[in-house]
N, C-alpha and C positions, 0 to 999 in steps of 0.2 A: 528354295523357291524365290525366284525374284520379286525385288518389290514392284506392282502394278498400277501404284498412286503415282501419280504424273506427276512431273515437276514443274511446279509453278515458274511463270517468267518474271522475269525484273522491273515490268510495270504492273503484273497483279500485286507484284509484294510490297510494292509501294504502294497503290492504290490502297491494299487494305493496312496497311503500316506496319505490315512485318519487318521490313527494312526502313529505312529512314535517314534523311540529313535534317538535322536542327538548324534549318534557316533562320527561324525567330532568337533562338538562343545567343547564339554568334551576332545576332543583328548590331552591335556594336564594333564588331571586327568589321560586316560589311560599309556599315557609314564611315569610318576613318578611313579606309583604302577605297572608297568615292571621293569622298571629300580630298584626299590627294590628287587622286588622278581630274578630279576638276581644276583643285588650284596649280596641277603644272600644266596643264591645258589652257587657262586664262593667262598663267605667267608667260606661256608659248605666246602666245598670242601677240599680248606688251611687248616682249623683249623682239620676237621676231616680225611680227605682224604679218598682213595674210595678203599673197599676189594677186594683186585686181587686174580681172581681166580689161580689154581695152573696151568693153558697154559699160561699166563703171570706173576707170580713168580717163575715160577719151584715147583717142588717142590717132595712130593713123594704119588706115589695115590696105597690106600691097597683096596683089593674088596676082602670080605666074605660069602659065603652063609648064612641065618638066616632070619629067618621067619620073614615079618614085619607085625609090628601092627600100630595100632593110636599112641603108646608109645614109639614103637621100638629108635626112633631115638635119643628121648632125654635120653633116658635113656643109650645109648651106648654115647651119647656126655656128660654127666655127668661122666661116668667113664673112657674117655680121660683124663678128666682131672687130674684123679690119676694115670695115668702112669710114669714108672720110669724117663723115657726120658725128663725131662725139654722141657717148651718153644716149644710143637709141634706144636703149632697153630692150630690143628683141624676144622675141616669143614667137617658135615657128610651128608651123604643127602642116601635116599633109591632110590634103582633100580628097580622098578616094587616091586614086594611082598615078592620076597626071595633073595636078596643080600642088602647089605649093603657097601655103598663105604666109605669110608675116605682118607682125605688128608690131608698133613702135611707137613709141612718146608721138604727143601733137607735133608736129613738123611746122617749119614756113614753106612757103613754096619752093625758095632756093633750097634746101633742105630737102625736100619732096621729088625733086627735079634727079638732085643728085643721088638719093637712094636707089632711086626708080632705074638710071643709069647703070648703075654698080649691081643690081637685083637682075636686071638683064644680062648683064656681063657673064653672073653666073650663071642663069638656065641657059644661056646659047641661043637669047632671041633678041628683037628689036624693044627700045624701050617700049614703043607703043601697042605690045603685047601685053603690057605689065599694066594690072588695070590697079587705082587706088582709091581710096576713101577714107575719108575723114571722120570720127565719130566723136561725137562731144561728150561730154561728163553728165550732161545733165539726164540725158538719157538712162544711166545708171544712178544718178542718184534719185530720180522718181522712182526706176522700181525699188530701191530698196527702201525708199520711202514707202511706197503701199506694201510691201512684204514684212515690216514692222506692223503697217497697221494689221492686215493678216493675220499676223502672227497673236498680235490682243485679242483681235476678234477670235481666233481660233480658241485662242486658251480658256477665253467668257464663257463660251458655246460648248467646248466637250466639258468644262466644270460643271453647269448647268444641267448640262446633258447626263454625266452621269452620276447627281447628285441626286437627280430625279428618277435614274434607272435603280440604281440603287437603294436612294431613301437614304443615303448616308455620305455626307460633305466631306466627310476625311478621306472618303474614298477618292473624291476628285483633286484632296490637295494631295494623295500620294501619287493618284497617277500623273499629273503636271509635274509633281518634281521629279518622277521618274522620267520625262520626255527633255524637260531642260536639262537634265544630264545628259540622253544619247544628244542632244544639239551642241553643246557645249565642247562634250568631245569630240564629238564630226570636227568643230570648228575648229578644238587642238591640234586635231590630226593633219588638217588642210595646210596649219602655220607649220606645222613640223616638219612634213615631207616637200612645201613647198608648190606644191599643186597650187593652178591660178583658181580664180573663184570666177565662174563665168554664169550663165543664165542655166546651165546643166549642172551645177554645183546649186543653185536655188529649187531647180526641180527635185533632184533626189535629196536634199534635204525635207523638203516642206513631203515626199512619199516616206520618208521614216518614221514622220511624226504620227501618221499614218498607222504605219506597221508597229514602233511602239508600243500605241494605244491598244493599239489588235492584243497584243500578249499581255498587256496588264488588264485589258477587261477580262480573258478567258480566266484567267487567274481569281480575279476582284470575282467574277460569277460564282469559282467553286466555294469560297471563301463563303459567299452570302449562304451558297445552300447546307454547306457545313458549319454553320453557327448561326443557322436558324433553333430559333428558342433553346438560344444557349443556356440562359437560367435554370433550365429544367435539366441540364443535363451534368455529367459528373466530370468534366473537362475544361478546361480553360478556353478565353478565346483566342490565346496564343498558341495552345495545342492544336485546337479545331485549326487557325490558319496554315498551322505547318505542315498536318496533315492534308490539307488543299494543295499547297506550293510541292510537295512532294508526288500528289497524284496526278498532277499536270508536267509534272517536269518531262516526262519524257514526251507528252504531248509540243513541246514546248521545244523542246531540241531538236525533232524529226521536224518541226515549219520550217525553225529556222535554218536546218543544213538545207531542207529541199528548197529554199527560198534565198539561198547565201549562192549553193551554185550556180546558176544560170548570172548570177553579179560578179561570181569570180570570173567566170568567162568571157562578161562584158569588158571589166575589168583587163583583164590581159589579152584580151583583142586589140582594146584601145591602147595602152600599152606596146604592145608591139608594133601597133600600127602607128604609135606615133600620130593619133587623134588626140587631141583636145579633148574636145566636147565627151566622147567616151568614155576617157580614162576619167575627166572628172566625176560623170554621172557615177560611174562605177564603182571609184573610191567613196564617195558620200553614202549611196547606199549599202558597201559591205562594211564601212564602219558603223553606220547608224544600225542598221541590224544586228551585230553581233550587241555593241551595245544597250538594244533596245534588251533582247532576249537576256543580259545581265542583268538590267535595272528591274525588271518584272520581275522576277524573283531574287534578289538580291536587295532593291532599294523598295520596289512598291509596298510587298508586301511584309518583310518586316518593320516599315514605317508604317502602315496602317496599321500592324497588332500595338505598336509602342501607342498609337496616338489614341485605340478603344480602348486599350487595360489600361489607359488615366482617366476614364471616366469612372464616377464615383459609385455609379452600380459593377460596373466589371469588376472594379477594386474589391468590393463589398463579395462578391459572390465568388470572387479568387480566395480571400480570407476565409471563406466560409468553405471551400474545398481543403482547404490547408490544413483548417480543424478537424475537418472531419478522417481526413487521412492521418493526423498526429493521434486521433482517439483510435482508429483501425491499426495502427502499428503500435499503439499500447497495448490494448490487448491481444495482438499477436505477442508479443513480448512478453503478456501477462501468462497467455496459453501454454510457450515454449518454458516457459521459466517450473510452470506446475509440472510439465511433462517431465521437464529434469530432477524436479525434485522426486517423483515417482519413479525413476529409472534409474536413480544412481546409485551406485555399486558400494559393498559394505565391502570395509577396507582392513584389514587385520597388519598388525607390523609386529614382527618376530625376528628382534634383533635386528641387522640390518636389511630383511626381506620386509619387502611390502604385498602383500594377498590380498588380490581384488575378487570378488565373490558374488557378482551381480545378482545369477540364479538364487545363493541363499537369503540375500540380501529381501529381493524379493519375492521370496519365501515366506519370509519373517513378517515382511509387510502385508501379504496376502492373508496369513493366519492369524495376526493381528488383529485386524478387520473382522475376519469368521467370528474368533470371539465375543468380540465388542458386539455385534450384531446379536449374537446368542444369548448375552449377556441381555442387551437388550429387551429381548422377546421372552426371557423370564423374569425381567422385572415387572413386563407388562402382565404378564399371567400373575 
């Protein structure tokens, strides 16, 4: 007859913890392999440093009419580089199908006159098709100025925020440091592949920090409701947390895939198309999501179990499971140890034969007892 009991899926068996991964356990394997991937992220950074787009270098921005293709682009950033002008630094990217933009270091005007020349040359028009503008620094360096401040004020406000949602301040110093890690690495990844850093590389940053938060609060919530009056109960609050990070995981995996696709897509439109602005927005947001959805389970929450099992009641009431399970496995041991002495076999050696005899053995021990008890019950009469 077949069996008729269904089988359970791979998120009830987490959820009730038939299966499991020991997040908290390892939490020491995951903070050295962050703490790597930050400091070669910062080293990136130093050694390479990150391509400012021309709103935070100034610079001079030419826009062209000219048809684009799949080739268009490189092939007009190929012949930047034989321009008269030294040292323009170019950066081309296409406008929809028919312009072409370029940007270049601050110019002078003789400077400006002659790019503007040469830029015409190439699309096949008159120079005074070629429109230009000049953008100063300082423009980029106020927003990056208020997007520092932003960024304080951001961090003040969700600490607060969910210090009060929670009732518990380590929860806010874990999910902060969970957030300046996915920022961190965005910003390694930026110096790495070389991607410029333009006002779409500010927007999908400051949406991860965002999306981040999203997965370490869902996390931080199961957490609260699984070690609620944890004192009373017979588990730790490194158990209780693990078992949370474990019943969200798959919740946690299904946002972030259905939440990564539609960026990879942006991602490789921009990309192909040879847009700026796209390819940047798109890279900042598929690295900050994958890494956000790492640091929620991987940094937030084995750093909040490490920072409540130092307080001096967790200690206290871990101690006090420890004992109480060292005195339940003594007397399993005390159990197992009688049961053997009552079952073990009477053993005969005749010559070099050994005769084991369990039945007479406990035989012997059986009618032993008869008597003694009989023996017993006529001394009482």
């Amino acid at each position: 007859m077949a069996d008729a009991t269904p089988k359970l899926g791979l998120a009830h068996r987490l959820y009730t913890g038939q299966i499991s991964y020991d997040f908290i356990k390892h939490r020491r394997t995951w903070f050295i392999i962050s703490a790597v991937i930050i400091a070669v992220s910062i080293l990136v950074v130093l050694l390479r440093g990150l391509t400012l787009g021309i709103e935070f270098r100034g610079g001079t921005d030419f826009q062209v009419p000219m048809q684009v293709t799949s080739t268009t682009v490189d092939d007009v950033r190929a012949h930047t580089n034989e321009f008269t002008v030294p040292d323009l630094e170019p950066q081309v990217f296409s406008l929809g199908d028919s312009q072409i933009r370029i940007q270049t270091r601050t110019l002078t005007p003789e400077e400006m006159a002659t790019t503007r020349t040469e830029i015409a040359t190439i699309a096949g028009v008159q120079p005074a098709d070629v429109t230009s503008n000049v953008v100063g620094a300082s423009w980029g360096k106020d927003i990056s100025r208020q997007g520092v401040i932003a960024l304080v004020v951001f961090t003040v406000l969700v600490m607060l925020l969910i210090a009060i949602y929670f009732r518990d301040w380590k929860m806010s110093v874990a999910a902060i440091v969970a957030v300046f890690h996915d920022l961190i690495v965005t910003v390694g990844v930026y110096a790495l592949v070389g991607f410029t850093v333009t006002p779409s590389t500010v927007i999908g940053v400051l949406t991860i920090l965002g999306y981040s938060l999203y997965d370490t609060v869902v996390v931080f919530d199961k957490i609260r409701e699984n070690t609620k009056n944890i004192h009373e109960s017979n588990h730790t609050y490194s158990y209780q947390a693990n078992l949370a990070t474990n019943q969200v995981i798959v919740r946690s995996l299904n946002t972030t895939i259905i939440g990564v696709l539609p960026v990879v897509a942006l991602f490789g439109a921009g990309s192909m198309l040879q847009s700026g602005p796209l390819a940047d927005l798109g890279l900042a947001l598929l690295v900050g999501m994958l890494a956000g959805a790492y640091s929620s389970l991987f940094i937030a929450a084995p750093l909040l179990a490490w920072l409540r099992e130092r307080e001096p009641a967790m200690a206290e009431h871990r101690e006090r499971l420890e004992r109480r399970k060292a005195r339940s496995e003594a007397k399993s041991a005390h159990r197992q140890n009688i049961a053997a002495a009552d079952l073990s076999p009477a053993m005969s050696i005749d010559g070099d034969t050994i005769t084991i005899s369990a039945d007479q053995f406990t035989g012997e021990r059986r009618q032993r007892r008869t008597d003694g008890t009989r023996a017993q019950r006529k001394k009482g009469k």
